[in-house]
VOGU-3710 file (C-alpha; in Angstrom, 3 decimals, decimal comma):
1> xxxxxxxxxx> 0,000/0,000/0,000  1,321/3,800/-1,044  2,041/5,561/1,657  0,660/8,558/0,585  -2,728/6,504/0,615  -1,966/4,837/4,171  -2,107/8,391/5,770  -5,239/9,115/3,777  -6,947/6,602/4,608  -5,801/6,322/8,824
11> xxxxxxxxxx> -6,359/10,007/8,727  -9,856/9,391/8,218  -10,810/7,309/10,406  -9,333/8,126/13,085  -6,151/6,091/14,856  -6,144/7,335/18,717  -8,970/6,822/20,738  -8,371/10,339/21,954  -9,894/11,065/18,959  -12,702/8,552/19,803
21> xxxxxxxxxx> -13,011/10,548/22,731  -12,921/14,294/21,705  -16,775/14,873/21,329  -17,224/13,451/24,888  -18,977/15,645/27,833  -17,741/16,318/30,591  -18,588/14,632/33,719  -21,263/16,782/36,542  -18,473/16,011/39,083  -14,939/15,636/38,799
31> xxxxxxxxxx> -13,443/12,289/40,248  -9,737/11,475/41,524  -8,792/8,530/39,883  -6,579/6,030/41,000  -5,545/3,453/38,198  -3,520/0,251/39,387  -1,133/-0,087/35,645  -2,804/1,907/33,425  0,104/2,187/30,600  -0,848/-0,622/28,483
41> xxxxxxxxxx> -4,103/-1,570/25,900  -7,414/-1,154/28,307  -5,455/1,253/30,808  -4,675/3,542/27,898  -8,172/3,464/26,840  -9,805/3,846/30,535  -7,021/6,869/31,093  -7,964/8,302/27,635  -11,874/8,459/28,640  -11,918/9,774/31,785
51> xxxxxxxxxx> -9,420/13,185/31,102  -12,394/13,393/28,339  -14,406/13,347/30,975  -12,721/15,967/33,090  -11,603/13,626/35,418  -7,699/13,733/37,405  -5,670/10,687/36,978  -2,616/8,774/39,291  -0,846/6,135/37,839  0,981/3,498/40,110
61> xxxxxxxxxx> 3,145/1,592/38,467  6,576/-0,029/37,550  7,183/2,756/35,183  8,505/0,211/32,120  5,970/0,611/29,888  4,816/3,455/27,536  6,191/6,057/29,692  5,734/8,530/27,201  1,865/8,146/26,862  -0,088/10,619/28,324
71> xxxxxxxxxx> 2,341/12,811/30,167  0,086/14,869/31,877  -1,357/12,366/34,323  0,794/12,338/37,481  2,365/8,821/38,372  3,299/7,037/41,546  6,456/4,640/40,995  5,738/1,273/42,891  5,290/-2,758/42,291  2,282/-4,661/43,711
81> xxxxxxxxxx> 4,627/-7,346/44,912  4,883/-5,974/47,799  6,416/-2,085/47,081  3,434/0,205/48,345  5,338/2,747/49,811  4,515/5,438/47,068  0,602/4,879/48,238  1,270/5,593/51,688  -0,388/8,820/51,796  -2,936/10,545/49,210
91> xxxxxxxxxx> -6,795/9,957/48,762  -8,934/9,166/45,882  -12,414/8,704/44,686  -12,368/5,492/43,036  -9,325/2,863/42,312  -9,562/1,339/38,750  -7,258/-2,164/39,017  -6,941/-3,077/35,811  -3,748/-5,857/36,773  -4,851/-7,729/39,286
101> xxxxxxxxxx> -4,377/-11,453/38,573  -3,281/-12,786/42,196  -5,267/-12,179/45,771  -2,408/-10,927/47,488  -1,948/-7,939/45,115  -5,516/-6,955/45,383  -5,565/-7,845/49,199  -2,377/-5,250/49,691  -3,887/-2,478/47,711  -7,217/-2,707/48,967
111> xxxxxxxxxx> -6,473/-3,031/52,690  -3,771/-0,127/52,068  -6,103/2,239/50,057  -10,052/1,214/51,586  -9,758/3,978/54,218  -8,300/7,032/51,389  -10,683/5,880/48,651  -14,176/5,497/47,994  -14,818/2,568/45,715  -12,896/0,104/44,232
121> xxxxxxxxxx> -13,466/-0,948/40,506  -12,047/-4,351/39,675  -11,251/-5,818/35,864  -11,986/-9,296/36,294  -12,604/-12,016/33,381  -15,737/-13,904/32,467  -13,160/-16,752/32,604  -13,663/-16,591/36,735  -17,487/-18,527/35,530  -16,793/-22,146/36,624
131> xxxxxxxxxx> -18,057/-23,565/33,137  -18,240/-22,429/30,253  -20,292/-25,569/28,831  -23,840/-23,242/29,522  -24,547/-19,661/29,610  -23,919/-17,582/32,223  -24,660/-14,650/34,327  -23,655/-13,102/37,279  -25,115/-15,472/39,562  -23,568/-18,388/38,190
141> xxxxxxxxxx> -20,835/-20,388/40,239  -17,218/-19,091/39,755  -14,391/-21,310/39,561  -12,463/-22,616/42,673  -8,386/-22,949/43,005  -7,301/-26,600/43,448  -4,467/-24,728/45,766  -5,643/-21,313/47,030  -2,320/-20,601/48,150  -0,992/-20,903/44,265
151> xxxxxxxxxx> 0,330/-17,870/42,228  1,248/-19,891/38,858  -1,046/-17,802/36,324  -2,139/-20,375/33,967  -5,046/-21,644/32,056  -6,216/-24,011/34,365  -5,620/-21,065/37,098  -6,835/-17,583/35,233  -9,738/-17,953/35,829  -10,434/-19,173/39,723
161> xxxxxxxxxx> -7,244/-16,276/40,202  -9,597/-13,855/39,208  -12,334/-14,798/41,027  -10,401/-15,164/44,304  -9,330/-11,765/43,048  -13,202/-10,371/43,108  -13,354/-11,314/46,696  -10,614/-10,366/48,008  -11,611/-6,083/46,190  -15,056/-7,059/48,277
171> xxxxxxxxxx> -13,339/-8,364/51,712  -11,417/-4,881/51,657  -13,841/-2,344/50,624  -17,313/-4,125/50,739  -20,247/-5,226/48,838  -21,331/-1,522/48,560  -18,389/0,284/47,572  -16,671/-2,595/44,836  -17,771/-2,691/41,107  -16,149/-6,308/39,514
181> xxxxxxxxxx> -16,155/-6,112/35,859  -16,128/-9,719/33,763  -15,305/-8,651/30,315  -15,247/-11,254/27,708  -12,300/-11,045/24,923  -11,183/-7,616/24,876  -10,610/-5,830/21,563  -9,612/-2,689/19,332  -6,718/-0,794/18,626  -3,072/-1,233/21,501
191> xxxxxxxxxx> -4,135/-5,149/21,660  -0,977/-6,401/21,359  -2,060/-10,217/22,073  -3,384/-9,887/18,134  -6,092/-12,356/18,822  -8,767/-10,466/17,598  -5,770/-8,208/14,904  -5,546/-11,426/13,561  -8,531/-11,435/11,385  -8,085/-7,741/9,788
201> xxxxxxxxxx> -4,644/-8,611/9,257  -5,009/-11,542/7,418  -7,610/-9,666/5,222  -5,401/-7,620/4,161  -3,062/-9,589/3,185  -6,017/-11,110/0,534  -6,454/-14,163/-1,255  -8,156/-17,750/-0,344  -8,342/-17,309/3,587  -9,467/-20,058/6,212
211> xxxxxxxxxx> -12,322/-19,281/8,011  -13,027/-21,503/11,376  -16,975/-23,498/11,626  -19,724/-21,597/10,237  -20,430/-18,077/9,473  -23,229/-18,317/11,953  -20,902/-19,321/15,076  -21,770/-17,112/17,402  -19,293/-15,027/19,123  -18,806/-12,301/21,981
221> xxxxxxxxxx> -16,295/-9,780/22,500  -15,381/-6,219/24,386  -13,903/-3,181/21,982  -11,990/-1,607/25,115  -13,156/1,803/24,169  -16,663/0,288/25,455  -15,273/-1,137/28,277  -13,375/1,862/29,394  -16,668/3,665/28,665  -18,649/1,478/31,098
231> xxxxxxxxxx> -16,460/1,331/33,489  -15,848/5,025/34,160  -19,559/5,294/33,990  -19,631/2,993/36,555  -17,378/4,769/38,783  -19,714/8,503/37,988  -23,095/6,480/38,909  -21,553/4,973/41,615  -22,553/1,614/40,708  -21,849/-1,493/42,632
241> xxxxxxxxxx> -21,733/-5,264/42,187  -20,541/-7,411/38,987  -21,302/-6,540/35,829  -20,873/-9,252/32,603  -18,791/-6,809/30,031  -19,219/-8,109/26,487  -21,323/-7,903/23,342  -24,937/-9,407/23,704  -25,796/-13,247/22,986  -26,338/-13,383/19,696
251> xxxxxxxxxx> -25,342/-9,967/18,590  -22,094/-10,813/16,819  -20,917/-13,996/15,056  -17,936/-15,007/12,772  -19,161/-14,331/9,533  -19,970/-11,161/10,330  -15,875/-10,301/12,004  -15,148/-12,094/8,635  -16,624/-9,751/6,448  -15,989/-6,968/8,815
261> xxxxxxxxxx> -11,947/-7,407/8,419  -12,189/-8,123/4,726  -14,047/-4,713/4,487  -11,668/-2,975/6,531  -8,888/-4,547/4,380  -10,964/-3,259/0,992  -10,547/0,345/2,210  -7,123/0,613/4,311  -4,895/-2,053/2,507  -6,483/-2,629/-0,654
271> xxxxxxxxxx> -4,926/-5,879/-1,021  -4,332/-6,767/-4,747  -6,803/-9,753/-4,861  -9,571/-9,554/-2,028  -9,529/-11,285/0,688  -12,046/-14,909/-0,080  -13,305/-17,112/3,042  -13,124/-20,942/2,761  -15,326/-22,246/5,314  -13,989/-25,232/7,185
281> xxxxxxxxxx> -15,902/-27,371/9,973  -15,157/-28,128/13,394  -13,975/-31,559/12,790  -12,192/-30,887/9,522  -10,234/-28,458/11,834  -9,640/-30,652/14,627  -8,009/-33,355/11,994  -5,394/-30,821/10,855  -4,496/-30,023/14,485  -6,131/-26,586/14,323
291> xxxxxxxxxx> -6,457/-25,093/17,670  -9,945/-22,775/18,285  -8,739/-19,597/20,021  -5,289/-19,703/19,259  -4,619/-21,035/15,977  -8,391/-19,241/15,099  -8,556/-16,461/17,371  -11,645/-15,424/18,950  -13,898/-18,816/17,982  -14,758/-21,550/20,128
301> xxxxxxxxxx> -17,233/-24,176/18,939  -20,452/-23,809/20,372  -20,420/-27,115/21,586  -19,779/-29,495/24,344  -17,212/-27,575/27,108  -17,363/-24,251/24,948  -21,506/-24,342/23,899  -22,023/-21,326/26,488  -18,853/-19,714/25,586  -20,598/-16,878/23,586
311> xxxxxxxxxx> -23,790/-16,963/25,313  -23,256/-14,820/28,763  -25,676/-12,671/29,877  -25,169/-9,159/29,665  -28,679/-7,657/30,705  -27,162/-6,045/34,149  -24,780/-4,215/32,545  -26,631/-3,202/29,229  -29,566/-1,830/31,699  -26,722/0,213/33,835
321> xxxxxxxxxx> -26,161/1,677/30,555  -23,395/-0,591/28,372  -23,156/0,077/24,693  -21,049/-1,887/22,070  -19,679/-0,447/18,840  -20,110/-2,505/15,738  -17,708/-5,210/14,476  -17,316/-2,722/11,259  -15,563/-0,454/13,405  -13,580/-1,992/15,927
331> xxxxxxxxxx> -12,204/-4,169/12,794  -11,257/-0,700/10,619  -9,712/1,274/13,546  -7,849/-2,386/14,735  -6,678/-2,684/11,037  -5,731/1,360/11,271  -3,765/0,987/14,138  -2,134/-2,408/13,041  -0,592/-0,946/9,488  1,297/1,411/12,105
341> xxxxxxxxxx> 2,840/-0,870/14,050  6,603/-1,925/13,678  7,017/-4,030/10,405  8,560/-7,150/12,620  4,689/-6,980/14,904  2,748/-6,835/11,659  4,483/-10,029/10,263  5,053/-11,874/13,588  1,178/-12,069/15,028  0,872/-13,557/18,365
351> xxxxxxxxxx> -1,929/-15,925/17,211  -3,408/-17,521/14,613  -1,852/-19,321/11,735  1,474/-18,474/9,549  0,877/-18,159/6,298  2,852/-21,549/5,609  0,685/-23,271/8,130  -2,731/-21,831/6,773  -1,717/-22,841/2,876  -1,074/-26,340/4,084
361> xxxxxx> -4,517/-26,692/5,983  -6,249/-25,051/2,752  -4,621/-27,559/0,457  -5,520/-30,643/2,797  -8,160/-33,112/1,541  -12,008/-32,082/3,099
//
């Protein structure tokens, strides 16, 4: 792609959700917000939002990462393992902990910051359900650690983590004054993970490309732009309880991310020959070792231990007042922000197939 028609075309849409943001309104009353991280993907997005919003920011963190983002907010230099010194003193509205993954963190900041803050907003996973085999909602059982003493972040452990997370943010601040968060997969421009960059990436680069089950697989993700919407909304309302963070049963489902990315391609990569689906089942899938979710990012089966994968509830938090782009544009601004990146990230994805690897499962027999 010409440069010259690159810049044209991210130009008009729109690469930094500070852009997304500049038509916002400010909030009735300014809050002091406390974000746990805040330098990387939803962070950036949550920090982004709320100076829309008129709202002061802290960040406490490690100080590795994007320290050149956002210079304006004022930052606190600590770790969560254990060095809190830097939150000794100082008061805030509401904490956003957006990198919690172990009890102990969450138990040190909360018991440290429940007297000097008001409400505690945790980012937890709708991998904390105990099974994802049926739908879910916030009522349903959460999953339970084998060893509650372990710290090994893992996929048999992500999820129960983050649940033992949730209630440790409640045993510190209280029912009333802790907002948990279960986002599904989270999405849209600084993902970095590429599971969802995947599919407007490949689209771009055109020709026959494999596309996982049917086109009418249902599936459910988060543009983070709509979850940092939510939550600061969440934090102005003064909301409480747990909220399921993701796009509605039934709203979305892979044929529509499919032609979503291959439009997005059309108008920001214009690829020499478009971008063509080939459909391949399940089992088909299975029999060339084909992984869902990593080898095809973002689709699970809707069957046996993954038939309730895409079908959580989201009623709570779509009556508190959750709204979800469309697939159209979370694919064009992921694609925008992807044809930026450093050339090594655009060819090295973090998931899905090679090209080499997605030839060879084209050309096997059906």
């Amino acid at each position: 792609m010409k440069r010259r028609t690159f810049l044209a075309a991210t130009a008009a849409v729109g690469l930094s959700s500070q852009s997304t943001w500049a038509q916002a309104t400010k909030a009735t009353k300014p809050l002091r917000i406390l974000i746990l991280g805040g330098t990387r993907f939803i962070g950036l997005h949550m920090a982004e939002y709320a100076l829309s919003r008129g709202h002061s920011l802290t960040f406490f963190n490690r100080g590795r990462t994007k320290t050149d983002r956002l210079p304006q907010i004022e930052r606190i230099l600590g770790d969560r393992n254990g060095q809190l010194e830097g939150l000794a003193t100082g008061s805030w509205d509401a904490v956003i902990d957006n990198s919690g993954y172990v009890p102990r963190h969450v138990t040190l900041t909360g018991e440290l910051l429940k007297a000097r803050a008001n409400r505690y907003l945790f980012i937890s996973s709708i991998s904390a359900y105990a099974s994802l085999a049926t739908p879910n909602d916030e009522r349903s059982p959460v999953g339970k650690l084998a060893d509650p003493s372990t710290e090994t972040v893992d996929g048999a452990t992500y999820g129960p983590l983050k649940a033992a997370c949730e209630t440790a943010a409640e045993r510190s601040f209280g029912a009333a004054r802790t907002i948990v968060l279960r986002p599904g997969l989270i999405v849209g421009p600084e993902d970095n993970t590429d599971r969802f960059t995947y599919w407007p990436a490949r689209a771009a680069r055109g020709g026959d490309m494999l596309a996982p089950g049917q086109p009418t697989d249902p599936i459910q993700v988060i543009d983070a732009r709509d979850l940092a919407a939510f939550a600061v909304l969440a934090l102005e309302q003064q909301l409480a309880g747990t909220f399921n963070i993701v796009s509605a049963s039934g709203q979305f489902n892979m044929g529509q991310l499919i032609q979503a990315s291959i439009t997005a391609a059309s108008k920001l990569a214009k690829p020499a020959q478009p971008a063509k689906p080939i459909w391949r089942s399940a089992e088909f899938l299975e029999k060339q070792n084909v992984a869902p979710w990593s080898d095809m990012p973002v689709w699970v089966p809707p069957v046996g231990d993954g038939a309730g994968f895409a079908a959580t509830s989201t009623d709570r938090a779509r009556r508190a007042g959750l709204t979800i782009r469309s697939l159209e544009v979370t694919a064009r601004d992921t694609l925008a922000w992807h044809l930026q990146r450093p050339l090594k990230e655009q060819q090295e994805l973090k998931a899905g197939l090679s090209a080499e690897r997605e030839t060879t499962v084209l050309n096997a027999k059906t």
